[in-house]
Every structure is written in structure tokens, then in C-alpha cells.
PALO-875758 format. One record per residue (C-alpha): residue number from 1; x, y, z; residue in one letter. Coordinates in pm, 1 decimal. Layout:
residues N
{node NUM {X Y Z} A}
...
This chain:
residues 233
{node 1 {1382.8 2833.0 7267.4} X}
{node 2 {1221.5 2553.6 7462.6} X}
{node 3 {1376.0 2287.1 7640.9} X}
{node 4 {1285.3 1982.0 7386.4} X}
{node 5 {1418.7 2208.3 7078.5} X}
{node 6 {1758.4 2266.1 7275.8} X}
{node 7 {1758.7 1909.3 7380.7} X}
{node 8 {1790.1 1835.0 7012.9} X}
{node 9 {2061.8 2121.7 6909.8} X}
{node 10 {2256.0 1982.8 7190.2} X}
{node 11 {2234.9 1635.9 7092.8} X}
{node 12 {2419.0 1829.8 6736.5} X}
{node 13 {2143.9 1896.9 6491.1} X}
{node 14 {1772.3 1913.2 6462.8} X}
{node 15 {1527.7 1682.7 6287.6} X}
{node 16 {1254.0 1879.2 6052.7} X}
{node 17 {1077.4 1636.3 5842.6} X}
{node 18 {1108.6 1273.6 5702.2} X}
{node 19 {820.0 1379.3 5468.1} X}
{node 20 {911.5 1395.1 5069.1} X}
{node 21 {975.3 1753.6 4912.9} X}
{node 22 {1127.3 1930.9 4685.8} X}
{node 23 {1447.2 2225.9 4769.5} X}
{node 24 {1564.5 2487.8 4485.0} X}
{node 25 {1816.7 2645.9 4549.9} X}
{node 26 {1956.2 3004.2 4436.8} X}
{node 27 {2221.3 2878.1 4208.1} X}
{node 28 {1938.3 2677.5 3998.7} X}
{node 29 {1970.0 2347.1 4162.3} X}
{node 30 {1697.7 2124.6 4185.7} X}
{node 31 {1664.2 1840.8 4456.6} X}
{node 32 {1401.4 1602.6 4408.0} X}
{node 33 {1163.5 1359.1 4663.6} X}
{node 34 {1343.1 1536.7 4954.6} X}
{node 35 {1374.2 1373.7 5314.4} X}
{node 36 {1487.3 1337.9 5626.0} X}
{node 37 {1521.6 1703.6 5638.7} X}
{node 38 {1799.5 1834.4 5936.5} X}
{node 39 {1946.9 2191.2 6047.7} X}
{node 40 {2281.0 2125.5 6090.2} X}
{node 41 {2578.5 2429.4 6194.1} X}
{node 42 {2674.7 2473.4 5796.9} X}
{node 43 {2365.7 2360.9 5636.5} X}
{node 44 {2041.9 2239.4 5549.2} X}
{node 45 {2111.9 1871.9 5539.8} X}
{node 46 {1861.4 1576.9 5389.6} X}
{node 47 {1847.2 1268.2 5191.0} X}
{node 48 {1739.8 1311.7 4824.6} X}
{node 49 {1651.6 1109.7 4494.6} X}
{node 50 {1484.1 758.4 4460.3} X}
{node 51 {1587.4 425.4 4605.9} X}
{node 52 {1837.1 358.3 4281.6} X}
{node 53 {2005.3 721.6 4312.8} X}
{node 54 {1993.4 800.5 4703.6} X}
{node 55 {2228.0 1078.1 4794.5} X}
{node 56 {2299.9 1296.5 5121.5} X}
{node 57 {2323.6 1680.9 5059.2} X}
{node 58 {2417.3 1974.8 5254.1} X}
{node 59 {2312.6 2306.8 5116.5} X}
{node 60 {2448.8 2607.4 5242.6} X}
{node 61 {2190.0 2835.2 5433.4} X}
{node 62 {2322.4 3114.9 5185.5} X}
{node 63 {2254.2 2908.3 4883.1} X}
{node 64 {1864.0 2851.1 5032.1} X}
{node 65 {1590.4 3080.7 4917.6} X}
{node 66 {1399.5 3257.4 5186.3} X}
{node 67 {1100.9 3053.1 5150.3} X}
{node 68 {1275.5 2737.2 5178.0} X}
{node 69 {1447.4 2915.1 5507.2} X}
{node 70 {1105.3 3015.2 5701.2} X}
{node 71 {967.6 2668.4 5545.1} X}
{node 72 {1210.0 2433.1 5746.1} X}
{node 73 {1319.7 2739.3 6028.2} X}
{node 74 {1632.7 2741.8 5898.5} X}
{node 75 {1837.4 3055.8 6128.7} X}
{node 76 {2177.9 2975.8 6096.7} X}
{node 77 {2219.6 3226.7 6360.4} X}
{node 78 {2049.4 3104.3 6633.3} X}
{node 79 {2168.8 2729.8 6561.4} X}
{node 80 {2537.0 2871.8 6582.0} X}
{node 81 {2432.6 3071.8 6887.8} X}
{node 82 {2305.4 2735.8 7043.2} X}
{node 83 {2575.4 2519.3 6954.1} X}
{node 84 {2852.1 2841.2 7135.2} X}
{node 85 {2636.9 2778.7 7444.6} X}
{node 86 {2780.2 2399.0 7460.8} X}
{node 87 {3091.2 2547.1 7555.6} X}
{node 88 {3301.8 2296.3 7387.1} X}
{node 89 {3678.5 2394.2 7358.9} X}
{node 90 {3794.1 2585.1 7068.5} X}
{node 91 {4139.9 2589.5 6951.7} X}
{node 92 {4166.9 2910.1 6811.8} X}
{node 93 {4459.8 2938.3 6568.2} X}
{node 94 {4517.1 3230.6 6307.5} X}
{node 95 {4412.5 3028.6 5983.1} X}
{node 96 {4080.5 2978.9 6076.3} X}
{node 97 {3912.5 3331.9 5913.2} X}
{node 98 {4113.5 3482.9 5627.3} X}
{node 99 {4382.6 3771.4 5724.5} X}
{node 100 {4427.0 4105.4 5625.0} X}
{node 101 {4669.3 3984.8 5336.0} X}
{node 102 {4403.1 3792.2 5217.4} X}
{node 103 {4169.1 4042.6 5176.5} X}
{node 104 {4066.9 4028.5 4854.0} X}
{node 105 {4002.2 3657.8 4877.6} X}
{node 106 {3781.0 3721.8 5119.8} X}
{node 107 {3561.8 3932.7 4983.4} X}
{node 108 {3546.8 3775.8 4688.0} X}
{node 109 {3399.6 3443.7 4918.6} X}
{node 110 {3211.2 3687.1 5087.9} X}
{node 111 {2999.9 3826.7 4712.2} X}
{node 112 {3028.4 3448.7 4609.5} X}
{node 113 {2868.8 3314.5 4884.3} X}
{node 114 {2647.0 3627.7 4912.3} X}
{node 115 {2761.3 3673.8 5262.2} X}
{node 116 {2856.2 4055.5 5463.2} X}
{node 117 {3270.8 4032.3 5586.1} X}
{node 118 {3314.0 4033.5 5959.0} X}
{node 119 {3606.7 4198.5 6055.4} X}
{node 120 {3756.1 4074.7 6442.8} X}
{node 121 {4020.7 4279.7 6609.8} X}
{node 122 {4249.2 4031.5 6806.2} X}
{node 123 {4560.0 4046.5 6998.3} X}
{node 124 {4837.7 3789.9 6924.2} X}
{node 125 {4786.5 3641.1 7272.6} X}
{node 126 {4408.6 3576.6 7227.4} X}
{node 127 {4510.9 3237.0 7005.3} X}
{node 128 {4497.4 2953.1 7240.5} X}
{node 129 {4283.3 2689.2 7306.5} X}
{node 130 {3944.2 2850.3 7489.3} X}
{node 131 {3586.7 2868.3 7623.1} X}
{node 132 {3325.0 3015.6 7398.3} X}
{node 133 {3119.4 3143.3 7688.5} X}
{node 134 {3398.5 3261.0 7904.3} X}
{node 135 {3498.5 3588.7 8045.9} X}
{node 136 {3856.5 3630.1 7911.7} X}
{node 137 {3997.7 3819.1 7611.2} X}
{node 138 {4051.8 3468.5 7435.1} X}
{node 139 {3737.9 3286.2 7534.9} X}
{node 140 {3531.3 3616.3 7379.5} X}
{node 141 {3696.3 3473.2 7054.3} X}
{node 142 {3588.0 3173.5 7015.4} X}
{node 143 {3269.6 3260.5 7101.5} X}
{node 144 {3288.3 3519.8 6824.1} X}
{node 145 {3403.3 3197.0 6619.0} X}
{node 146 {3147.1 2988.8 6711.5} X}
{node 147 {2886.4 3224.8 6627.8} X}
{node 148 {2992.5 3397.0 6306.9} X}
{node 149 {3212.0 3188.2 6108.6} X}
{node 150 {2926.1 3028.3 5927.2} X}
{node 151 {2719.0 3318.0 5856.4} X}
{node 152 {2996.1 3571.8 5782.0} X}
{node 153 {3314.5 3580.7 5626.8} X}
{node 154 {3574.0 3660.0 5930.0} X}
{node 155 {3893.3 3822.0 5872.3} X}
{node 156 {4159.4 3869.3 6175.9} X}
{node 157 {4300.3 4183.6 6180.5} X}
{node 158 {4597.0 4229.1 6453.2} X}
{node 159 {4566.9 4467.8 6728.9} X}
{node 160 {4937.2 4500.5 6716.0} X}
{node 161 {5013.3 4607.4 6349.1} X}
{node 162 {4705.0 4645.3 6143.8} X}
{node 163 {4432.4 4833.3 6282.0} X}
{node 164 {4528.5 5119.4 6059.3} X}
{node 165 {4512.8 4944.8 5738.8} X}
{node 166 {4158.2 4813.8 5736.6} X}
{node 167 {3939.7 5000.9 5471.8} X}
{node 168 {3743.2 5320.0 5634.2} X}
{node 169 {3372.5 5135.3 5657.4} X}
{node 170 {3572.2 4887.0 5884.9} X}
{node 171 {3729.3 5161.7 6090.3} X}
{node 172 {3396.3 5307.3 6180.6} X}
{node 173 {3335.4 4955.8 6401.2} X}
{node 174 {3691.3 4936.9 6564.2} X}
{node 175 {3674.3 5316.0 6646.2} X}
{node 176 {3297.3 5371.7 6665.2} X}
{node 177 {3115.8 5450.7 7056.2} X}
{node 178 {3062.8 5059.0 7087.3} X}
{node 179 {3407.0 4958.8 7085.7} X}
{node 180 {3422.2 5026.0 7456.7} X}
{node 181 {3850.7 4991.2 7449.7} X}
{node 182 {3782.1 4588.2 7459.7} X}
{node 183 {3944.8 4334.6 7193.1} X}
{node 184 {3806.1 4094.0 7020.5} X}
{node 185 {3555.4 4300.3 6869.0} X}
{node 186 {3384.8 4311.7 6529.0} X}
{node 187 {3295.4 4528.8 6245.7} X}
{node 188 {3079.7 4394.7 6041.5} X}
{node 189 {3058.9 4567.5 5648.3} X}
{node 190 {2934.9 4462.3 5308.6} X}
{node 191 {3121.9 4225.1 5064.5} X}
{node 192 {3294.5 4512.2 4875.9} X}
{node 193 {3375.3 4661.8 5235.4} X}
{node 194 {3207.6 4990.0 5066.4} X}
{node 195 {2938.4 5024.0 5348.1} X}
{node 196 {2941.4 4977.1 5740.9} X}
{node 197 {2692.1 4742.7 5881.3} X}
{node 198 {2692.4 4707.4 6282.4} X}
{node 199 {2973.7 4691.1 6497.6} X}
{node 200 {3011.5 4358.2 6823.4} X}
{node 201 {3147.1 4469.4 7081.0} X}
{node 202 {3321.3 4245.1 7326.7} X}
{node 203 {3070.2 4367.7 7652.4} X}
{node 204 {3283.0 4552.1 7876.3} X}
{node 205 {3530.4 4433.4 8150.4} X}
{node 206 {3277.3 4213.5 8288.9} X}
{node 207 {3245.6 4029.4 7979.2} X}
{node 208 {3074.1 3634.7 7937.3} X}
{node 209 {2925.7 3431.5 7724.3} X}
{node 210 {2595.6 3467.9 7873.9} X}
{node 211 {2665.6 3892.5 7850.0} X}
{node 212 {2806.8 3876.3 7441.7} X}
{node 213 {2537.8 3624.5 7407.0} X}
{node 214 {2281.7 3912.2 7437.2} X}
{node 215 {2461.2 4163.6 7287.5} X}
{node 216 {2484.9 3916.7 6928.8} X}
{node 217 {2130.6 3873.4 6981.0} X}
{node 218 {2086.6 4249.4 6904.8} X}
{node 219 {2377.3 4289.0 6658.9} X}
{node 220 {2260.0 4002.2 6417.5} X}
{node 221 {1894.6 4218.2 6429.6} X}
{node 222 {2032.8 4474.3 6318.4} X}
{node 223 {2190.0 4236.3 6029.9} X}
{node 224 {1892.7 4067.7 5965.7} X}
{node 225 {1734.2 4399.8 5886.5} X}
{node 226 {2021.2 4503.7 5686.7} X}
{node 227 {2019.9 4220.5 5436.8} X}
{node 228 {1639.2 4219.4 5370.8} X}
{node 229 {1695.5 4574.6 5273.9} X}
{node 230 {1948.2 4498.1 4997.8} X}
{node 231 {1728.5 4186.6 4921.1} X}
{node 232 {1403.6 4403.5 4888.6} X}
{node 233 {1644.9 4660.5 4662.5} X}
């Protein structure tokens, strides 16, 4: 990313066009003499209608077609990936993904919003106030945060008293040869939790942001890939 573009993420979202369009979406809806046109952390935000009727709109990335997404280079990924490297503090509490409880409310955002579930294994202590590109335990999960809570649907599961419940395509991420013994990590399965994805591992004992950074990077390619396949199905 060069310098100007980050200059603009930093400054907390990202100008595309002032020019007049028009934006489909996938549930049907039609926004005319579009404007104004900005990439913003949950959405592709602009200014639509005519001078009598103006309105602001934010559309979900997940509700934009993938035309409309290469059109105005909409990664939601690498916007959340930019806006973790600000470093601003998080404070982390236990309501901000769904829990294990809440698992069925969770996937049923996740096949609503057409989204894959992203599992994080935490420890109790992890819930504080933190760094997203840290190297502790707790900074690693806001970082995860950061990066994922927009694009996925996040459910915690404890360390502590629930790693054995989680369905088996989540078990292959919090078991499988990536896991590395570190917490937070990720498993990252479909919407019906019927089939493993990729598993994010927290980066080993030397662990930053600047480390997880590139180790996202290659987990949300292998992601990518994943959902153009069931796309392309």
C-alpha cells in the first residue's frame, strides 16, 4: 500500500469517487445517482438520491456484489488490517463476538450475512484493555478483533472450560499443527460449522503485531480462495 493511500486510511476512511453511479446490492436494493463514494471499516459508505431525497448509506461489504467490490476496491480485509496497524486501544470485554452459548445465533448471523464463523480460543485473563499490534497474550486479541470482527462472525470460546465442546470442524484449528500451544488463536469454519476453513495462529512466543500481521495476510488468502470456490459452486 503506498504512503498517500495509508495517509488516507489513517486519517479513518478513504475517498473513491464524488462521480454519480448506481450500487445494487445482493438483497435487491437499488441506490440511485450515487456519490461521494467512501471505504469505511463496516461498509461501503456514499450519498444517494436527488437534491429533494438526499440520504447517507452504508452497505455492508457482504451485502455488495463482487463487481461493485473490484469497482470501488472495496477489501474489507485489508482496510481492517490498516486500521489494527493504528494501534489504538481496545477494550476487549467478553460481549463483543457471540459465546459458545450463543452458538446458534451466531451462525445463523453468520448464513444471514453470508459470512464464514471465526472461532478465537481465549483465556479469561486476555480481557483487558490492549494493543492490537503488541506482543502479549491480550494485545494478540485485539488485534484478532480489529481484524476479523467485520468480516467474520467471532465467537469466544474459553480456554478454561470449553475447548472440548466446540463442533469437530472447529477442533481441527485449535488442535491442528498451526496451533503452536499459543492462545488467542482462530479456527475459522463455514456458517453451518460443517466444514474447516484455515486455522490463525497466534505466531509463536515471539509474537507482534507486525509478526500476526503477516501471518493474517496468508490466512485471509487462503479465505479468499475458499469463498470464491463456494461462490463459483
Amino acid at each position: 500500500m503506498n504512503m498517500k493511500l495509508l495517509a488516507l486510511f489513517t486519517a479513518g476512511a478513504f475517498a473513491i469517487s464524488s462521480l454519480a453511479d448506481e450500487i445494487t446490492t445482493l438483497d435487491g436494493q437499488t441506490y440511485h445517482n450515487v456519490r461521494n463514494v467512501i471505504l469505511k471499516p463496516k461498509g461501503l459508505y456514499f450519498v444517494t438520491g436527488d437534491v429533494s431525497d438526499v440520504k447517507s448509506v452504508t452497505v455492508p461489504y457482504a451485502n455488495l456484489p463482487e463487481e461493485i467490490k473490484e469497482k470501488y476496491h472495496c477489501d474489507p480485509f485489508e482496510i481492517a488490517l490498516t486500521f489494527a496497524r493504528r494501534d489504538e486501544p481496545v477494550a476487549m470485554t467478553k460481549s463483543m463476538a457471540f459465546s459458545l452459548s450463543q452458538l446458534e445465533e451466531a451462525k445463523k448471523k453468520a448464513q444471514a450475512e453470508k459470512k464464514l464463523l471465526g472461532f478465537i480460543m481465549v483465556w479469561d485473563s486476555f480481557f483487558r484493555t490492549s494493543q492490537p499490534m503488541g506482543q502479549y497474550s491480550d494485545d494478540a486479541l485485539a488485534h484478532f478483533y480489529d481484524v476479523f470482527h467485520d468480516n467474520l462472525v467471532l465467537v469466544f470460546v474459553s480456554h478454561e472450560r470449553e475447548l472440548n465442546q466446540v463442533p469437530e470442524a472447529v477442533k481441527k484449528g485449535f488442535f491442528g499443527p498451526d496451533e503452536g500451544g499459543f492462545a488467542p488463536n482462530m479456527a475459522v469454519v463455514t456458517a453451518d460449522c460443517s466444514t474447516f476453513v484455515c486455522e490463525i495462529p497466534y505466531g509463536g512466543k515471539q509474537s507482534t503485531g507486525q509478526i500476526r500481521e503477516k501471518i493474517f495476510r496468508d490466512k485471509i488468502a487462503v479465505i479468499k480462495i475458499f469463498i470464491k470456490g463456494e461462490l463459483n459452486k
